[in-house]
C-alpha positions as CSV (number, residue, x, y, z in Angstrom):
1,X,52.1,-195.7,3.3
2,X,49.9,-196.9,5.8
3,X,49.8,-197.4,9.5
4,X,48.3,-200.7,10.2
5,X,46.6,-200.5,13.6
6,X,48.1,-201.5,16.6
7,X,50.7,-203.0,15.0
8,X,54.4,-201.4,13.7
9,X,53.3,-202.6,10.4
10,X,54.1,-200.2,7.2
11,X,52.1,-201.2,3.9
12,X,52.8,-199.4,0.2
13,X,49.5,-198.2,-1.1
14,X,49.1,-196.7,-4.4
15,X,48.1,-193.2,-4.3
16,X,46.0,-191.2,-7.2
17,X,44.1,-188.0,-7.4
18,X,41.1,-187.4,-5.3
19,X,37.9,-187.3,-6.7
20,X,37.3,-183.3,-5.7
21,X,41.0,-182.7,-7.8
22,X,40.8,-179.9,-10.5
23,X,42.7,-181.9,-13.1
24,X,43.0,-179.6,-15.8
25,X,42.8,-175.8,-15.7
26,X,43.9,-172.1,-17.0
27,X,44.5,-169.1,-15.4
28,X,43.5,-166.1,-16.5
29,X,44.6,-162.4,-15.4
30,X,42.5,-159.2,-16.8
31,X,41.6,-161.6,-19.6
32,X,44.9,-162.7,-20.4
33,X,45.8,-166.5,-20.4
34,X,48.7,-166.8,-18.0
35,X,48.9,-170.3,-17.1
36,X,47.5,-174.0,-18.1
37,X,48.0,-177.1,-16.8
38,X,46.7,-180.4,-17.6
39,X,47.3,-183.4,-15.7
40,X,47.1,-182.5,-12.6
41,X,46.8,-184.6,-9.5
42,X,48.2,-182.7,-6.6
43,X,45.9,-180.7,-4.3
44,X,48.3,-178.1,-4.1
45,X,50.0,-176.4,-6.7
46,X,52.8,-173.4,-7.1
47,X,52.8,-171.7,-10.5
48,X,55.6,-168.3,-10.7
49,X,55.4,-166.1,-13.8
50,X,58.2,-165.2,-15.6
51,X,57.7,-161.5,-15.3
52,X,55.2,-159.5,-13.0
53,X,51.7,-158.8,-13.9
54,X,49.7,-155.9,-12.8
55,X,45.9,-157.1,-12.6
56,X,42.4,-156.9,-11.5
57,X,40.4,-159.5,-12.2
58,X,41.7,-163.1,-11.8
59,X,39.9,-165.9,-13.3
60,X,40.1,-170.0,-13.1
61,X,38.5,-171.8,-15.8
62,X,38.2,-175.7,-14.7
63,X,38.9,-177.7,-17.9
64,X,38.6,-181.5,-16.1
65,X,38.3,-182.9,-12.8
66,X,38.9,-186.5,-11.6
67,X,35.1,-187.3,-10.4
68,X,33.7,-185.3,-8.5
69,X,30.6,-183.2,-9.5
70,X,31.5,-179.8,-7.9
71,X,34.7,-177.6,-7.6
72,X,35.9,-175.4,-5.2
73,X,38.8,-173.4,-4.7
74,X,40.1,-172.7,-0.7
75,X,42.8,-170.6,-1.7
76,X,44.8,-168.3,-4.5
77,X,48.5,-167.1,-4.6
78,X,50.2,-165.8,-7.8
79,X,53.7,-165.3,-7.4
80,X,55.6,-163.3,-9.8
């Protein structure tokens, strides 16, 4: 939804994925695949593991994106 000026007016836009949005990825933990997901389109995501994983290394491989010619990642959190 959008605000339309100076006016109380509400309009329905339709909302898709960013250009800069990973939209397919893995996760990978001391070498070990953990977690994929393809897809994507939310800017934010939450993956929990079944069962906790002591690790060292922690690696993202970006499989897709949505447009844009660079990636970066702001922030991390694995939750077991």
């Amino acid at each position: 939804m959008r605000w339309g000026g100076n006016r109380a007016s509400w309009r329905v836009s339709k909302r898709s994925a960013q250009p800069e949005t990973v939209k397919a990825y893995r996760v990978l933990l001391d070498g070990k695949f953990v977690v994929e997901a393809t897809g994507n389109y939310l800017r934010k995501r939450v993956h929990t593991l079944s069962t906790p994983v002591a690790w060292t290394r922690g690696e993202i491989d970006v499989l897709a994106r949505y447009g844009a010619s660079t990636v970066r990642v702001f922030e991390v959190r694995i939750y077991a």
